[in-house]
FIBATOR-413424 format. One record per residue (C-alpha): residue in three letters; x, y, z. Coordinates in steps of 0.05 Angstrom, whole numbers, plus 5000, padded with zeros to 4 digits. Last residue first. Example, Ala and Ser with C-alpha at 12.3 -4.5 7.8 and 13.67 -1.06 7.14 Angstrom:
atom code=SER&c1=5273&c2=4979&c3=5143
atom code=ALA&c1=5246&c2=4910&c3=5156
***
This chain:
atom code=UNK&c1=4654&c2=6536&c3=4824
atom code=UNK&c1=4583&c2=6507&c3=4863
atom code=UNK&c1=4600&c2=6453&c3=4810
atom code=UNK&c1=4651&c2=6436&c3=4841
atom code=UNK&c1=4630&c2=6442&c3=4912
atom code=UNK&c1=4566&c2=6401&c3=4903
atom code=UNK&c1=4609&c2=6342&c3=4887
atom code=UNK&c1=4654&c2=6348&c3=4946
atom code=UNK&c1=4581&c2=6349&c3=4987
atom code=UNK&c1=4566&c2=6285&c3=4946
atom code=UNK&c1=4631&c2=6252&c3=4964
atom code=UNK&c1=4626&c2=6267&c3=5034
atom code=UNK&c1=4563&c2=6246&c3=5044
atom code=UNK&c1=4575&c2=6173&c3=4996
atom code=UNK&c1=4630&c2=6163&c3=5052
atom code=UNK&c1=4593&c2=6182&c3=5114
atom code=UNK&c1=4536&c2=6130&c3=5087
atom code=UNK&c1=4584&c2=6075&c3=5073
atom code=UNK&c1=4619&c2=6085&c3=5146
atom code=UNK&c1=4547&c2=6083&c3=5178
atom code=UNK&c1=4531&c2=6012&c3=5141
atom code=UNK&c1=4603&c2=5983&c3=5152
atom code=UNK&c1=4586&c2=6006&c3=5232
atom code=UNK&c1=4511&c2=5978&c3=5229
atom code=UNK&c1=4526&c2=5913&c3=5201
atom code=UNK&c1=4500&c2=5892&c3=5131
atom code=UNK&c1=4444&c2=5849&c3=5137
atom code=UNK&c1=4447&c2=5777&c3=5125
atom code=UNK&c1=4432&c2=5717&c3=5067
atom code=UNK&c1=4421&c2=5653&c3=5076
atom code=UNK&c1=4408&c2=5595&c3=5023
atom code=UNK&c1=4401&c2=5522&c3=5020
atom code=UNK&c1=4397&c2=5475&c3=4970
atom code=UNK&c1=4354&c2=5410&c3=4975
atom code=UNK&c1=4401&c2=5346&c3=4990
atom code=UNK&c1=4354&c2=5318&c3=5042
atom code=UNK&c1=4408&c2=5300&c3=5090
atom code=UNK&c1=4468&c2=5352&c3=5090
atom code=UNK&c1=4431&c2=5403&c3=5058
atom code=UNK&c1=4462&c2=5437&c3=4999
atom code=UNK&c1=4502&c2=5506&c3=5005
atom code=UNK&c1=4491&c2=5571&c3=5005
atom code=UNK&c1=4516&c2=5624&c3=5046
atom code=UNK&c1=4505&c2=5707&c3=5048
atom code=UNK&c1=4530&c2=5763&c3=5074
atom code=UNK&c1=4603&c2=5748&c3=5103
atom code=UNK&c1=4622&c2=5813&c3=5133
atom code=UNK&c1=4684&c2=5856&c3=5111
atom code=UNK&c1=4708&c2=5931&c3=5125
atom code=UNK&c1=4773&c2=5915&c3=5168
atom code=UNK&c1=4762&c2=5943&c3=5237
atom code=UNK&c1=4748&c2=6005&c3=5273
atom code=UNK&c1=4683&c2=6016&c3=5241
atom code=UNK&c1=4658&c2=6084&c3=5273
atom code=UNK&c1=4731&c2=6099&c3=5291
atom code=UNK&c1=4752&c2=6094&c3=5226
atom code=UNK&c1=4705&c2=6142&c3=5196
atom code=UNK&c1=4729&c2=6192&c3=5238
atom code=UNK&c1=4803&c2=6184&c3=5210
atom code=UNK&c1=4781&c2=6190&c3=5139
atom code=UNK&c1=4742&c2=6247&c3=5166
atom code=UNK&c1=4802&c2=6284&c3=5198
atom code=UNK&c1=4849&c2=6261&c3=5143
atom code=UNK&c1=4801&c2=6294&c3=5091
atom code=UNK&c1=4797&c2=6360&c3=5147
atom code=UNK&c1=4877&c2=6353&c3=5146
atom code=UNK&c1=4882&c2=6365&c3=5073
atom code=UNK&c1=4930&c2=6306&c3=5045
atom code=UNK&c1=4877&c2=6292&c3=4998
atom code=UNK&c1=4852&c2=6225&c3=4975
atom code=UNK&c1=4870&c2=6153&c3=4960
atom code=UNK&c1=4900&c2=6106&c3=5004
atom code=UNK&c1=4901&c2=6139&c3=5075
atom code=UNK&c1=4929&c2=6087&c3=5120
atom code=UNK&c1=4891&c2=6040&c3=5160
atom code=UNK&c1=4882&c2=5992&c3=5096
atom code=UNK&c1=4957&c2=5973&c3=5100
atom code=UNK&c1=4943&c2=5900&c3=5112
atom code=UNK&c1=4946&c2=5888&c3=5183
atom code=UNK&c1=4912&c2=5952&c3=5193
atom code=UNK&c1=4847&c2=5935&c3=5154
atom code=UNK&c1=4813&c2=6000&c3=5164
atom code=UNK&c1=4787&c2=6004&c3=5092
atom code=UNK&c1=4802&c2=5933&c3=5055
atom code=UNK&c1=4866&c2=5938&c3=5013
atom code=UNK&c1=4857&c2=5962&c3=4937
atom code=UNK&c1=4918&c2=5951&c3=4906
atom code=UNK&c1=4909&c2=5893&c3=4869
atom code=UNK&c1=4951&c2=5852&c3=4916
atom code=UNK&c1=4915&c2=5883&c3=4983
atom code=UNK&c1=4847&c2=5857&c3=4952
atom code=UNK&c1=4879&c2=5786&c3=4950
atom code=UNK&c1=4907&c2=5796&c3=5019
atom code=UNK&c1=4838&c2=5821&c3=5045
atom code=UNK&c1=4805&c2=5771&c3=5013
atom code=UNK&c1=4846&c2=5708&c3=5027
atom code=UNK&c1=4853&c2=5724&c3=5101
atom code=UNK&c1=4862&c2=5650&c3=5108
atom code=UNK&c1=4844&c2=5607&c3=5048
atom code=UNK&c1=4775&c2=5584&c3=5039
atom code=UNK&c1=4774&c2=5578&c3=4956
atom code=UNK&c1=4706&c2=5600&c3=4900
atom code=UNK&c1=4693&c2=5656&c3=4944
atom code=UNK&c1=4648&c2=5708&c3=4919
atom code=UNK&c1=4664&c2=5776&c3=4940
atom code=UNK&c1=4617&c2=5842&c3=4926
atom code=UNK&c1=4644&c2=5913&c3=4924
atom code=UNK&c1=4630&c2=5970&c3=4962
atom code=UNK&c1=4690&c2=6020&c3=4931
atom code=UNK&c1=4732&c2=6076&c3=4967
atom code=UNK&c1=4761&c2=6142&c3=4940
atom code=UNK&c1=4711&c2=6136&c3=4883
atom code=UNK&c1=4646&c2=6129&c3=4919
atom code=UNK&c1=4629&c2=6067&c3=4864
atom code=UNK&c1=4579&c2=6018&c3=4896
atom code=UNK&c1=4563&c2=5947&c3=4878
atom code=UNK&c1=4626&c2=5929&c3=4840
atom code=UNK&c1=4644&c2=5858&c3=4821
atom code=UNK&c1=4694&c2=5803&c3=4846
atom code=UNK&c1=4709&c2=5735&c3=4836
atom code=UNK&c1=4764&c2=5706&c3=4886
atom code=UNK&c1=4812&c2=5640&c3=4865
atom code=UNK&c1=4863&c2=5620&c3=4913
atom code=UNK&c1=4924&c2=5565&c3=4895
atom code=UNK&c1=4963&c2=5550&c3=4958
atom code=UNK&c1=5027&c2=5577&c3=4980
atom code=UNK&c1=5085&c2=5570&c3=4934
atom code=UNK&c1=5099&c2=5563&c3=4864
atom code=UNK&c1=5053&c2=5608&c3=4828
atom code=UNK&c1=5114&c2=5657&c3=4812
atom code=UNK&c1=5064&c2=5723&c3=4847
atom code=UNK&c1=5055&c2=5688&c3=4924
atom code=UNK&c1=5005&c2=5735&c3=4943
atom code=UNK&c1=5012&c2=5743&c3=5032
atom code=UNK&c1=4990&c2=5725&c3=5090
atom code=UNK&c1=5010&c2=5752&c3=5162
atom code=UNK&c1=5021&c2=5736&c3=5225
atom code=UNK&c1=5085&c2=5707&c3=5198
atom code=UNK&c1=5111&c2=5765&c3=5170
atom code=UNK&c1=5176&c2=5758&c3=5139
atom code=UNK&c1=5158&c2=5684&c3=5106
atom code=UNK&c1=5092&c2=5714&c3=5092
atom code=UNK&c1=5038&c2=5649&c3=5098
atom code=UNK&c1=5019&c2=5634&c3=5030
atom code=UNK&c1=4963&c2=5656&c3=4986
atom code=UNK&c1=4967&c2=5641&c3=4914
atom code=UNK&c1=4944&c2=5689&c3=4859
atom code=UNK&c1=4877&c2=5676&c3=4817
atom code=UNK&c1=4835&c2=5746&c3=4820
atom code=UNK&c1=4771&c2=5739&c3=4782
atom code=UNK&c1=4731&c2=5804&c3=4752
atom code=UNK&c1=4679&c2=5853&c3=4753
atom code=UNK&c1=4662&c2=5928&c3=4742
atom code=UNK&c1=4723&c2=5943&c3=4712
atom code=UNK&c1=4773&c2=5999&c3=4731
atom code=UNK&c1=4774&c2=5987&c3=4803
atom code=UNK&c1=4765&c2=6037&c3=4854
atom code=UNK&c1=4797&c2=6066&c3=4911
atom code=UNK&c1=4795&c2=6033&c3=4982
atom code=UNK&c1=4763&c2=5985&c3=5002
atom code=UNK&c1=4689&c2=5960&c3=5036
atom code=UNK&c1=4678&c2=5897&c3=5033
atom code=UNK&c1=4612&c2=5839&c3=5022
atom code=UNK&c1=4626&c2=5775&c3=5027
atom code=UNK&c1=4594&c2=5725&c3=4983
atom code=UNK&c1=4600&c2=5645&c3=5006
atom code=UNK&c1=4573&c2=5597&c3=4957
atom code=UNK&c1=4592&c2=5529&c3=4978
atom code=UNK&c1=4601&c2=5481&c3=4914
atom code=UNK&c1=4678&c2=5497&c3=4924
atom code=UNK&c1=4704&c2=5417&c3=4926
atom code=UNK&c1=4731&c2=5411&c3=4997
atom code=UNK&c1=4669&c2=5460&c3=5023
atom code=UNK&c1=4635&c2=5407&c3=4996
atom code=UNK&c1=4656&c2=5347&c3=5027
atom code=UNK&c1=4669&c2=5386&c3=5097
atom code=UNK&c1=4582&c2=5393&c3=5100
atom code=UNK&c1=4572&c2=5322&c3=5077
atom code=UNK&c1=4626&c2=5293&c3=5135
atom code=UNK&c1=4611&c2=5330&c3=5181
atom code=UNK&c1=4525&c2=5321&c3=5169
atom code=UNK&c1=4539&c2=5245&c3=5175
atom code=UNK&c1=4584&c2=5250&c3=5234
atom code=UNK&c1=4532&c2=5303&c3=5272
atom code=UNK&c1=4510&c2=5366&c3=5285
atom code=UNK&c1=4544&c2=5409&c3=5244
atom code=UNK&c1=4567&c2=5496&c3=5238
atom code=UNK&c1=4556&c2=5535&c3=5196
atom code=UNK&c1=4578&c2=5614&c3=5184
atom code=UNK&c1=4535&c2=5679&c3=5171
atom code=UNK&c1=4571&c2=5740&c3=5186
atom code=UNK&c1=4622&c2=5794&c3=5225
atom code=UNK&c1=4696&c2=5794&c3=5202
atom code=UNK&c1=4740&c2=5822&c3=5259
atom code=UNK&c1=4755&c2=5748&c3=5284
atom code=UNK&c1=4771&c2=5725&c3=5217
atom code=UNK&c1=4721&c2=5668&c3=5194
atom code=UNK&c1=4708&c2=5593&c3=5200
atom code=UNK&c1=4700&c2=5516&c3=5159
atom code=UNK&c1=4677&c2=5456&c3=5180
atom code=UNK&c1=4660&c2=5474&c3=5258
atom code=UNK&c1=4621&c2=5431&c3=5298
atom code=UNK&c1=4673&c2=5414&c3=5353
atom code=UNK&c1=4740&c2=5456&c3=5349
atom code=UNK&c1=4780&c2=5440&c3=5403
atom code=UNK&c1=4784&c2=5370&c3=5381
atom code=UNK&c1=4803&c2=5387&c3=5314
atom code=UNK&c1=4838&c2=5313&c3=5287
atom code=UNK&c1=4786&c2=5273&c3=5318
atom code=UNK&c1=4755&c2=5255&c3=5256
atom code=UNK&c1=4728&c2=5329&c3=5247
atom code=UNK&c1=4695&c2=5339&c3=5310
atom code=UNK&c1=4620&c2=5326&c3=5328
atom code=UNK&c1=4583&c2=5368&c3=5373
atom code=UNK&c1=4556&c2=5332&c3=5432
atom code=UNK&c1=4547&c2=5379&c3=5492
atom code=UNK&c1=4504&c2=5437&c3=5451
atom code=UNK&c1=4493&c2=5506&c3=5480
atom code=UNK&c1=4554&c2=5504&c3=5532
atom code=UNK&c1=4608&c2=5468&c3=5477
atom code=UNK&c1=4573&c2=5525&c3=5421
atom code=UNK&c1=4591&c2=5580&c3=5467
atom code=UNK&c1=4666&c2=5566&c3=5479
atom code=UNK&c1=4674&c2=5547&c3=5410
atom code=UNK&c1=4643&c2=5615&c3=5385
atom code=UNK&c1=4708&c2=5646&c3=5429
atom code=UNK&c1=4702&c2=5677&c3=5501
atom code=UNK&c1=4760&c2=5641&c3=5522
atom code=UNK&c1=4832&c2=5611&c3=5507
atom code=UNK&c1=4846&c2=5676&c3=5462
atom code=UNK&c1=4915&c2=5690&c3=5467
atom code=UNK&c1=4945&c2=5637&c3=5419
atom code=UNK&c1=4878&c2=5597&c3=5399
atom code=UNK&c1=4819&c2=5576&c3=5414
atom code=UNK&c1=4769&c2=5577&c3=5365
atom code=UNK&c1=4720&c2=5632&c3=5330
atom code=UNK&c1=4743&c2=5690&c3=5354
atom code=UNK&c1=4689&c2=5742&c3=5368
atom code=UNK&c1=4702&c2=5815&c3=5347
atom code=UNK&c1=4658&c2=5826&c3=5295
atom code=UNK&c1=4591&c2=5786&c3=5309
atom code=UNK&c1=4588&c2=5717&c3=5282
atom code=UNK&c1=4510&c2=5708&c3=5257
atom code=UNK&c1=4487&c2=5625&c3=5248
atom code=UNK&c1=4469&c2=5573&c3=5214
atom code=UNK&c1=4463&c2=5505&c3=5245
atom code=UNK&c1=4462&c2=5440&c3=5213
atom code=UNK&c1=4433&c2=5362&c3=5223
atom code=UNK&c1=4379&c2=5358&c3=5271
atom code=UNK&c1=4349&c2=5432&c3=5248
atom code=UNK&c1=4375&c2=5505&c3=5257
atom code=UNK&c1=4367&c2=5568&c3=5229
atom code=UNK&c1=4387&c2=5640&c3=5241
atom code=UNK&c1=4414&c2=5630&c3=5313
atom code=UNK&c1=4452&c2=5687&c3=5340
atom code=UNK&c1=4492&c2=5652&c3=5391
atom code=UNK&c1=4491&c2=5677&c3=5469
atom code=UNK&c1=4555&c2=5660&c3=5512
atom code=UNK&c1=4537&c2=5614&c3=5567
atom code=UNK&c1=4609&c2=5586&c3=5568
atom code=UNK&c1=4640&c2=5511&c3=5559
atom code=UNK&c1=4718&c2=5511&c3=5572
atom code=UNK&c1=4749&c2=5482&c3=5515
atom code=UNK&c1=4823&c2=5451&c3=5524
atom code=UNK&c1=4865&c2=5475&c3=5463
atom code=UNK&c1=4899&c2=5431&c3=5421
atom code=UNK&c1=4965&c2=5446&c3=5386
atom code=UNK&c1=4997&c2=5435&c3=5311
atom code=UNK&c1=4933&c2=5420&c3=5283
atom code=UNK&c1=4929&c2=5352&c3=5236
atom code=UNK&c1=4893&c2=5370&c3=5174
atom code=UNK&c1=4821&c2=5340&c3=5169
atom code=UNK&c1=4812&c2=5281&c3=5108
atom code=UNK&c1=4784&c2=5275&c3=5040
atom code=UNK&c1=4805&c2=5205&c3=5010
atom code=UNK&c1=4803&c2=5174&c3=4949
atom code=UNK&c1=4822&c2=5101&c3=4943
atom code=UNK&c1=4863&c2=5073&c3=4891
atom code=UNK&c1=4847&c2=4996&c3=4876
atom code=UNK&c1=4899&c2=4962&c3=4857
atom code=UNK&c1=4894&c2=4903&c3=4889
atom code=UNK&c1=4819&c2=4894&c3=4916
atom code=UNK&c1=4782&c2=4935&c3=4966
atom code=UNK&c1=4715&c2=4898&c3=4976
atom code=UNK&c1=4650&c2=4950&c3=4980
atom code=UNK&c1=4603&c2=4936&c3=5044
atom code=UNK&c1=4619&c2=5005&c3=5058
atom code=UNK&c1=4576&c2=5032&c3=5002
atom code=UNK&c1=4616&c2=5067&c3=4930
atom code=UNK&c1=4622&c2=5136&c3=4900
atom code=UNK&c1=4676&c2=5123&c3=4834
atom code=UNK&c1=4721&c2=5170&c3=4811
atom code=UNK&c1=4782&c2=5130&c3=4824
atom code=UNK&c1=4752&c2=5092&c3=4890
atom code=UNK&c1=4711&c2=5139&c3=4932
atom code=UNK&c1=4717&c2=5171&c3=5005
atom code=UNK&c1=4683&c2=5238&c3=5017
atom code=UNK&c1=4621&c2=5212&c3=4987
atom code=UNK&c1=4572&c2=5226&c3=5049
atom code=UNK&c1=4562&c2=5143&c3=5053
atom code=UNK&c1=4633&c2=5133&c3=5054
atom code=UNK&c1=4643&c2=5177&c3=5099
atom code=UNK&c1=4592&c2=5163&c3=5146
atom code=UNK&c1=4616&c2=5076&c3=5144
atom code=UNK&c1=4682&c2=5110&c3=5163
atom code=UNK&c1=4657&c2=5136&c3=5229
atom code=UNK&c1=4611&c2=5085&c3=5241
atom code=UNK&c1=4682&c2=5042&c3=5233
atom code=UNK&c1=4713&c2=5080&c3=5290
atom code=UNK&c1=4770&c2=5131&c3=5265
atom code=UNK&c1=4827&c2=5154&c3=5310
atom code=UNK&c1=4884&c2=5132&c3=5265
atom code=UNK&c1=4884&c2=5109&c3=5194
atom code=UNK&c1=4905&c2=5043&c3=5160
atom code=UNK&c1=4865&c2=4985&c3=5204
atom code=UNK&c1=4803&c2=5021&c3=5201
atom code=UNK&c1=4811&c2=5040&c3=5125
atom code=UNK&c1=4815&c2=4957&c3=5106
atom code=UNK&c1=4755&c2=4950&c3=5159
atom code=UNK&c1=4717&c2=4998&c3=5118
atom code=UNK&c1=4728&c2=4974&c3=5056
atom code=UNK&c1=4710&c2=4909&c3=5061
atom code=UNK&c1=4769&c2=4861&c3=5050
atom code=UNK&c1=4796&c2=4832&c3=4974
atom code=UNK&c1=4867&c2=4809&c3=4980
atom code=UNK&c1=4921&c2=4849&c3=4974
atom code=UNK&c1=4977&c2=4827&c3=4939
atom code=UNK&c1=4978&c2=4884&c3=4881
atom code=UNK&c1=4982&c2=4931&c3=4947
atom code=UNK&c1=4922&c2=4990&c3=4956
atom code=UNK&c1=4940&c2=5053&c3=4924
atom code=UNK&c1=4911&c2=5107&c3=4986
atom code=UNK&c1=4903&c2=5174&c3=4956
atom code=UNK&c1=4896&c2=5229&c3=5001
atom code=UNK&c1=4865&c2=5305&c3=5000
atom code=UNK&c1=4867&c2=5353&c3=5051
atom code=UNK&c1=4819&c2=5385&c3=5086
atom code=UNK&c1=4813&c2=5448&c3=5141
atom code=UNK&c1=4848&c2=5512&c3=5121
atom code=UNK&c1=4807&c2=5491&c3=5045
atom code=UNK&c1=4841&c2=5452&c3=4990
atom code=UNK&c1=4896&c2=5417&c3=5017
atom code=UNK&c1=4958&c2=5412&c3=4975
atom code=UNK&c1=4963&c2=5326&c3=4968
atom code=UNK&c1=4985&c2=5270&c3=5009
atom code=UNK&c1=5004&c2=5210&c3=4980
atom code=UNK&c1=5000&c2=5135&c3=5006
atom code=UNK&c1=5027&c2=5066&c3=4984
atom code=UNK&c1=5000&c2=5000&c3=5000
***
């Protein structure tokens, strides 16, 4: 049997390719996986298989299917974290927008962390959903500090996320955000404006090897990971843009790094230059309002608006959308003010 590992696709799958032995004989499929990977039950493999995320070549099969030499099996698995974090349930409220047996949508305010982590052991969404629900799933026992979640979001990004219920729902639910048939739109603020009114960036994100806080475009295609965002204008106030993201890749701060490569960081992002004035004056009363407007929405300009994606059980597609949050809201309206007004002055003479 040999085994290869391949660029994960999202912060929390990878993909693996078991070739099974020209001597092997034939063995159920499940037991043959049981006796190759670590911390798996065989209800826990019998889900997978039944949720697709483990196929021969191409092929979806049932766990009663007999491995036989040659056979290459298909596997999409959870990275391995490098630490663990002990959760500490707390009565934290959640913003519930839906919820059945299987799934749970819900609103991430700005400013909550969603797992433990370096300097934040507490007050996270893990925190909350380990007092609200005592038997949340993990992802194959790889993310025990993370129970329920298949995917997350910055801490200063507010929006809609999902989180599971059980095995089954897991293993559906991390299946496609492994193959990009979630639709996840963002919506940002940033600065300046682009010269179309759509378009795709493709540039791999990597982890800065300067920076390591930070991420960054790798331009030669080489390193980091390939990242795909689609783009289009909702809102022209030309020294800052609303604009629209679709997702079609999960990779950390992939927006705000991809909007940072096309010049156009996201507006009081000051990890990624978007606390600094961009495009404007150098009048003090612009650096005044500039400077007002970032203390109404004191962190990067993004929310996750809306989410799609197709139930883990009866297959029917789901969609969510949300509000825009009150400080990106106020910050838009001060902006298309001040534009106006510096309209009115020109032609005013």
């Amino acid at each position: 049997m040999t085994m290869k590992y391949y660029q994960d696709n999202d912060d929390y799958q990878e993909h693996r390719v078991i070739k099974v032995d020209p001597n092997q004989s034939p063995l159920r499929i499940d037991k043959f996986l049981m006796e190759r990977l670590d911390n798996v039950t065989r209800n826990r493999v019998q889900n997978a298989i039944r949720a697709g995320v483990v196929t021969v070549g191409e092929q979806m099969i049932k766990p009663n299917y007999k491995v036989k030499a040659g056979d290459e099996i298909n596997l999409i698995l959870p990275k391995q974290p490098d630490h663990y974090y002990e959760i500490k349930p707390q009565d934290i409220p959640l913003d519930i927008r839906y919820e059945d047996n299987d799934i749970i949508v819900l609103y991430k305010p700005a400013g909550m962390v969603v797992h433990p982590g370096v300097g934040h052991r507490r007050n996270t969404l893990v925190n909350a959903l380990a007092y609200h629900y005592q038997k949340l799933p993990v992802l194959n026992n790889n993310f025990p500090d993370r129970p329920g979640l298949v995917h997350r979001i910055d801490k200063n990004t507010s929006g809609l996320m999902v989180a599971v219920k059980n095995e089954y729902a897991m293993d559906c639910m991390a299946k496609q955000f492994y193959y990009h048939t979630i639709e996840r739109k963002y919506v940002a603020i940033i600065w300046g404006e682009f010269d179309e009114d759509e378009g795709t960036i493709r540039a791999n994100v990597g982890r800065d090897p300067k920076h390591r806080k930070e991420m960054t475009v790798f331009k030669d295609g080489e390193e980091g990971k390939w990242a795909v965002t689609h783009w289009r204008t909702l809102e022209r106030l030309y020294y800052v843009s609303v604009v629209e993201c679709q997702l079609e890749t999960g990779r950390t701060h992939q927006i705000r790094v991809h909007m940072r490569f096309k010049g156009h960081p996201l507006f009081s992002d000051e990890r990624y230059g978007g606390n600094e004035i961009r495009k404007g004056t150098i009048h003090r009363r612009y650096k005044q309002f500039v400077e007002n407007c970032m203390r109404i929405l004191p962190r990067h300009a993004l929310h996750a608006k809306s989410l799609g994606f197709e139930h883990p059980t009866t297959g029917r597609w789901m969609q969510f959308d949300s509000d825009i949050p009150d400080d990106m809201v106020q910050c838009i309206e001060k902006w298309r003010h001040y534009v106006n007004h510096q309209k009115e002055l020109i032609e005013q003479g």
